[in-house]
C-alpha positions in Angstrom: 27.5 -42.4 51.1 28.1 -43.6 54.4 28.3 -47.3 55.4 28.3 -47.8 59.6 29.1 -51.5 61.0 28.4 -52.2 64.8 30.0 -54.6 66.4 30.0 -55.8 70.5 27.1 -56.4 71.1 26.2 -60.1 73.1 24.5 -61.7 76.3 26.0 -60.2 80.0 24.3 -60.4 83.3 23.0 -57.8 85.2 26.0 -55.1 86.3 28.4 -56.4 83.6 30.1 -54.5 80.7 30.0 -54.4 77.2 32.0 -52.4 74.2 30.4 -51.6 71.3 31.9 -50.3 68.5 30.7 -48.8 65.1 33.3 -48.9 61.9 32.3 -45.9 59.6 33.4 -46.1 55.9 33.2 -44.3 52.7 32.6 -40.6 52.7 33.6 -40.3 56.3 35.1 -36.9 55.9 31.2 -35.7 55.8 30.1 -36.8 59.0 29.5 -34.0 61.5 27.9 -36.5 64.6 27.4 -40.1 65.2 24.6 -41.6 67.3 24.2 -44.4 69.4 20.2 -45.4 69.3 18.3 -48.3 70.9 15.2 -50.3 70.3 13.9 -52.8 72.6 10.9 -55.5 71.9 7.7 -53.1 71.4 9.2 -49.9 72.1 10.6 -47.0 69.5 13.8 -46.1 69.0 15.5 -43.9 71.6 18.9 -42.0 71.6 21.4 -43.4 74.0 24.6 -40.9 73.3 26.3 -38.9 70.6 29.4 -37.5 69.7 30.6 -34.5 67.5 33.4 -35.8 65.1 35.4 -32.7 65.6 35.8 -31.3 69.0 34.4 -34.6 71.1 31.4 -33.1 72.6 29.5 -35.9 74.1 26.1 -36.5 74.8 24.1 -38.8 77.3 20.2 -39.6 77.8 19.7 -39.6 81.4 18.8 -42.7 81.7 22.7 -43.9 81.1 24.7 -41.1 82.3 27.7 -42.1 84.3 27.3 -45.4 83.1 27.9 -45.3 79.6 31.5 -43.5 77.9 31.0 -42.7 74.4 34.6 -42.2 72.4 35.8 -41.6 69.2 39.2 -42.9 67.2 38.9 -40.0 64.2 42.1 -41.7 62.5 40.2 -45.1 62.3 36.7 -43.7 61.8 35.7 -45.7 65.0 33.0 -45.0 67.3 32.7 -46.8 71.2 29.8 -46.9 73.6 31.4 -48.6 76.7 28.3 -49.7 79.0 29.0 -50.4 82.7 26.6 -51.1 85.1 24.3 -53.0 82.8 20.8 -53.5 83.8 18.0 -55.3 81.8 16.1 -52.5 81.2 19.5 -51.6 78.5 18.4 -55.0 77.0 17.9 -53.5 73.2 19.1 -53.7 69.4 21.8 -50.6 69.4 22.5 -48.6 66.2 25.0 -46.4 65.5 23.8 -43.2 63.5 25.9 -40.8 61.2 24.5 -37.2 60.0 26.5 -34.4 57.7 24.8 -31.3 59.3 21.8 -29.9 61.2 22.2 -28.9 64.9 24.1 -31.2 67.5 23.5 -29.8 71.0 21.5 -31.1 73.7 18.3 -31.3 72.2 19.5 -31.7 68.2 20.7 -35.2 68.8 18.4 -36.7 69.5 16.4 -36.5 66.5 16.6 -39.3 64.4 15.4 -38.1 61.3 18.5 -35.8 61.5 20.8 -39.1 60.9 21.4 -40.1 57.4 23.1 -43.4 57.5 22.3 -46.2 59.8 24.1 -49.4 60.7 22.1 -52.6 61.0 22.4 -52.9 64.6 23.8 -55.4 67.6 21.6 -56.9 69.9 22.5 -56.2 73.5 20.8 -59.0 76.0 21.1 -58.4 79.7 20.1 -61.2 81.9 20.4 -62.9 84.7 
């Protein structure tokens, strides 16, 4: 089992920053990807970015390339999503995502059902 624990998220106005971070615990050693997703009021859950554990390889939905960094700490079994450039439209819950296997390339993470553990989610608010 894997626990996640998201943290960072809060209230900024439009073009500000936020960090958020996701604490992965117990059988970490298993985790192949993690997963940023997001779900805002009467939408479904969309992928945001992901990152291999092993060799870094990041990935972005277009709709936050070079505006959100995703970045791992292996050694503290921490995961960042630093957003820039906030907009409402990134006004969402955010969860972090782990999975053990299956395919992680530019289509492969974004399936949900490939992600085994979830964290409860931090509620990102972008208003003016």
């Amino acid at each position: 089992q894997v626990q996640l624990v998201e943290s960072g998220g809060g209230s900024v106005q439009p073009g500000g920053s936020l960090r958020l971070a996701c604490a992965a615990s117990g059988f970490t050693s298993a985790v192949y990807g993690i997963g940023w997703f997001r779900q805002a009021p009467g939408k479904g859950r969309e992928g945001v970015s992901a990152i291999r554990t092993g060799d870094g390889r990041t990935y972005y939905a277009n709709s936050v390339k070079g505006r959100f960094t995703i970045s791992r700490d292996n050694a503290k079994n921490m995961v960042y999503l630093q957003m820039n450039s906030l907009t409402p439209e990134d006004t969402a819950v955010y969860f972090c995502a782990a999975r053990s296997g299956g395919v992680l390339d530019d289509f492969g993470w974004t399936q949900r059902h490939e992600y085994e553990y979830w964290g409860q989610g931090t509620q990102v608010t972008v208003s003016s």
